[in-house]
Backbone as a ProteinNet text record, in pm:
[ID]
protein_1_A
[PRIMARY]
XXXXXXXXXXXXXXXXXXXXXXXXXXXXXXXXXXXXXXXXXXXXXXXXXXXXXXXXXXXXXXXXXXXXXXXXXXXXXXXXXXXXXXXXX
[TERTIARY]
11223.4	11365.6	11388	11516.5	11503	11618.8	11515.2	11559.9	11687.8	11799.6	11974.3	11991.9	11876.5	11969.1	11926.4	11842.6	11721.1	11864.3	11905.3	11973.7	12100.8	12145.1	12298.7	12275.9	12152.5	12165.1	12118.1	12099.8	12053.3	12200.7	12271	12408.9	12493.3	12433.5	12559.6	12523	12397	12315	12399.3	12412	12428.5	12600.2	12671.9	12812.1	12840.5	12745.2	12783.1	12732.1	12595.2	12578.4	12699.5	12754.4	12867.5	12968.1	13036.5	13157.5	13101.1	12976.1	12986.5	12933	12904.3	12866.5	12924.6	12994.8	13049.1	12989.6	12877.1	12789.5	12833.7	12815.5	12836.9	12760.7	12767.7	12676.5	12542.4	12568.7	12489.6	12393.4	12452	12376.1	12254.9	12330.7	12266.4	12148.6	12173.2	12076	11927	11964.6	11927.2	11826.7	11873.2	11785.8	11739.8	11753.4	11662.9	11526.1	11596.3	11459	11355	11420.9	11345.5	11238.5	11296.5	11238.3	11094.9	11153.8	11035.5	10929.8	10965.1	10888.5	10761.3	10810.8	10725	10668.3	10702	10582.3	10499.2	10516.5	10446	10346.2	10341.6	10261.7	10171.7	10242	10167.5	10051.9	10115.6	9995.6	9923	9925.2	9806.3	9708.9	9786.6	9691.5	9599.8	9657.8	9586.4	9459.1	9486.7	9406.7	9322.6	9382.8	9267.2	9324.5	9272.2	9322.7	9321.5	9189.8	9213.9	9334.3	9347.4	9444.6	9550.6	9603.3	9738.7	9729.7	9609.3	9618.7	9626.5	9573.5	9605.5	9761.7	9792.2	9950.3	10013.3	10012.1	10093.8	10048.2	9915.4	9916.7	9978.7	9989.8	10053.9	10250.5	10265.9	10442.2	10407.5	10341.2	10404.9	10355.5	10268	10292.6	10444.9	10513.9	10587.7	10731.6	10704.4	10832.9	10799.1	10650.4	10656.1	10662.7	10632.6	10598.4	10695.9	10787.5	10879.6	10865.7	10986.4	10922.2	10962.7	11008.3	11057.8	10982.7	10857.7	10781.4	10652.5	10600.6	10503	10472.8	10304.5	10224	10116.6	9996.8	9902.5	9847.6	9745.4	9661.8	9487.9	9418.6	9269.2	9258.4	9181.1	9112.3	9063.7	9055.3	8932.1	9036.5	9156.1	9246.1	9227.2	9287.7	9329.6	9409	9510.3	9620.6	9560.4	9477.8	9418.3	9268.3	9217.7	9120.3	9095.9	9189.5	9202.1	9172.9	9187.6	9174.6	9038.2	8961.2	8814.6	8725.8	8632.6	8663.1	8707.2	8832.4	8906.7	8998.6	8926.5	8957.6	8929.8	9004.5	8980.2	8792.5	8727	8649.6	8586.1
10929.4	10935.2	11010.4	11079.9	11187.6	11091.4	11161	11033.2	11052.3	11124.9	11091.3	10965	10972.7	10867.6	10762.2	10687.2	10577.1	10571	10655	10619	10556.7	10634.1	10548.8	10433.1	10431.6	10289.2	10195.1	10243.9	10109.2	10064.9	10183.9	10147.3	10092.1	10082.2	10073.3	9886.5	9839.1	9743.9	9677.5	9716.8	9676.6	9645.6	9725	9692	9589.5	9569.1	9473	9355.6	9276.2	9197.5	9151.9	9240	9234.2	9181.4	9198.6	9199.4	9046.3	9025.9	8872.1	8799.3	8799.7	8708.4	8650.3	8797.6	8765.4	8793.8	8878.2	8861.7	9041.1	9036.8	9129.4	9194.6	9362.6	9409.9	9337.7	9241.9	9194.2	9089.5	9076.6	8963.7	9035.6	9146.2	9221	9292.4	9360.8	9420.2	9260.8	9141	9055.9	8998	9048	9000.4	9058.4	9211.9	9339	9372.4	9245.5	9270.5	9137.2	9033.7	8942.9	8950.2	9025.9	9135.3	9201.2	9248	9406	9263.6	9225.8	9114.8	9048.9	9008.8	8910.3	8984.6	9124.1	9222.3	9270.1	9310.3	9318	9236	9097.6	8957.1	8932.8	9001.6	9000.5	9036.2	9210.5	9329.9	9309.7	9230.7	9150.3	9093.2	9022.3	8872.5	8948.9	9049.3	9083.9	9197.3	9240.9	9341.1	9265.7	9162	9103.2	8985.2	8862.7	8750.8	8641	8709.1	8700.4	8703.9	8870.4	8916.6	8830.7	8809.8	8768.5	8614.4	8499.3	8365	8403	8525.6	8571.9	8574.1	8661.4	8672.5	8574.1	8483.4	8354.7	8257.6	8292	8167.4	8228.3	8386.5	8433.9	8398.8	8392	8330.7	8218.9	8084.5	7945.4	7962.2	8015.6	8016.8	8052	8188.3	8214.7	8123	8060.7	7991.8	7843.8	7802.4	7654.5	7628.4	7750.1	7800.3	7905.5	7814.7	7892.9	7848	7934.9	7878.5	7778.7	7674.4	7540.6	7463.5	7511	7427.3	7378.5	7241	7192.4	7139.4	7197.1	7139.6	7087.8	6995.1	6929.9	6872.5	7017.5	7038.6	6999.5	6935.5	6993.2	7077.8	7199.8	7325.8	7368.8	7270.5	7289.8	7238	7241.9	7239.9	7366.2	7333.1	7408	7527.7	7443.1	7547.9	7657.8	7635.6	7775.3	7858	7775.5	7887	7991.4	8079.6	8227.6	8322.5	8185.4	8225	8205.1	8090.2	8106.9	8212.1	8171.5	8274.1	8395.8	8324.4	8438.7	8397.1	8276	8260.8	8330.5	8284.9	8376.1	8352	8474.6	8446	8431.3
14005	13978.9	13847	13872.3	13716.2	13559.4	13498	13377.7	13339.9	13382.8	13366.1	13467.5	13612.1	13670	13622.9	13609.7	13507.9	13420.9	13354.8	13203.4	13232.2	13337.6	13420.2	13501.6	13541.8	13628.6	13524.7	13418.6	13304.9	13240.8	13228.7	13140.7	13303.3	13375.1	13492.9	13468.3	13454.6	13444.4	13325.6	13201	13108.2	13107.6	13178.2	13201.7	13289.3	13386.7	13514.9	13404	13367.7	13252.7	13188.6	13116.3	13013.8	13104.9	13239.1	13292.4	13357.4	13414.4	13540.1	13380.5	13309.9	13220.6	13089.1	13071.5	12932.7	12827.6	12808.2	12699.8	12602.2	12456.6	12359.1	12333.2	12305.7	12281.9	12206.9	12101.8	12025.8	12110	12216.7	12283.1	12379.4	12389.9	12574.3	12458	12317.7	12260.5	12214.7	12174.7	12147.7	12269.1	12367.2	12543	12529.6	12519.9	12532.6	12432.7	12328	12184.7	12200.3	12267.5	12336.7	12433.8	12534	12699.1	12599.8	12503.1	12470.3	12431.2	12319.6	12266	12353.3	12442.6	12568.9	12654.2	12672.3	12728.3	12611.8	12499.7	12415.9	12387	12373.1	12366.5	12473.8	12610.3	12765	12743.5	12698.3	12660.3	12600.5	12487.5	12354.1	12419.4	12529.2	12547.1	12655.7	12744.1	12833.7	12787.5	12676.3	12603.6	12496.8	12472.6	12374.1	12317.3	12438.4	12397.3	12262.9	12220.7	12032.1	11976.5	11979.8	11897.1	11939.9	12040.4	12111.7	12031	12025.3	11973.5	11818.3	11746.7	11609.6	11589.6	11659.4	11644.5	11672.4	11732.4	11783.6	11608.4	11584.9	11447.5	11356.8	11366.5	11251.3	11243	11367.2	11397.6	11400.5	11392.6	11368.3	11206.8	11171.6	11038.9	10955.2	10943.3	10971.5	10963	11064.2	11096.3	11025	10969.5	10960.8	10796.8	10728.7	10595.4	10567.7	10440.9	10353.4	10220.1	10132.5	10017.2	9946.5	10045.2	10003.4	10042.3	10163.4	10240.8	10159.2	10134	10075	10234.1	10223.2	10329.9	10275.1	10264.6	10253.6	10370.8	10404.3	10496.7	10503.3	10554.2	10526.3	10549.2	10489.4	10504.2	10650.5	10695.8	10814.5	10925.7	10975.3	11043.5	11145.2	11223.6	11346.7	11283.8	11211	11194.3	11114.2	11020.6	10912.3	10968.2	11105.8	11117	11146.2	11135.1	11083.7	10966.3	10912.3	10707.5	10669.9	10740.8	10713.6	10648.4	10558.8	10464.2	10356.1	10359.7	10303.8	10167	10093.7	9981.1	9852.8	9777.1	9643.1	9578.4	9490.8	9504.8	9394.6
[MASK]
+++++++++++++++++++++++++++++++++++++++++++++++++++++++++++++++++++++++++++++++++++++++++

């Protein structure tokens, strides 16, 4: 299929969305950064399921650690064995 029609049946896509649902540009771009997201993570896990459980500890880190957050962890946790060896030296 030639890529003008791809581009209109995506905006034809993105108008019908908007009209049976109700949803704002900000929302339909917000699905769409979600969508990329979770094929991206697919692609990780399917290419290198390491990397993909790396990246997942690197987002609950992330989200569980700010800089108001006091944690008191053992070292030897689940949650930090990524960091294994990688203290100051």
């Amino acid at each position: 299929m030639p890529r003008p029609r791809v581009a209109m049946q995506r905006i034809g896509e993105v108008l019908r969305l908007k009209y049976e649902l109700g949803l704002s540009d900000s929302e339909i771009a917000r699905g769409e950064g979600d969508a990329q997201a979770a094929r991206i993570y697919a692609e990780a896990y399917t290419t290198d399921p390491e990397l993909y459980a790396f990246l997942r500890s690197l987002e609950a880190y992330r989200k569980a650690i700010d800089g108001k957050t006091t944690l008191v962890l053992s070292p030897d946790t689940e949650f930090f064995k990524y960091f294994e060896g990688q203290g100051a030296e």
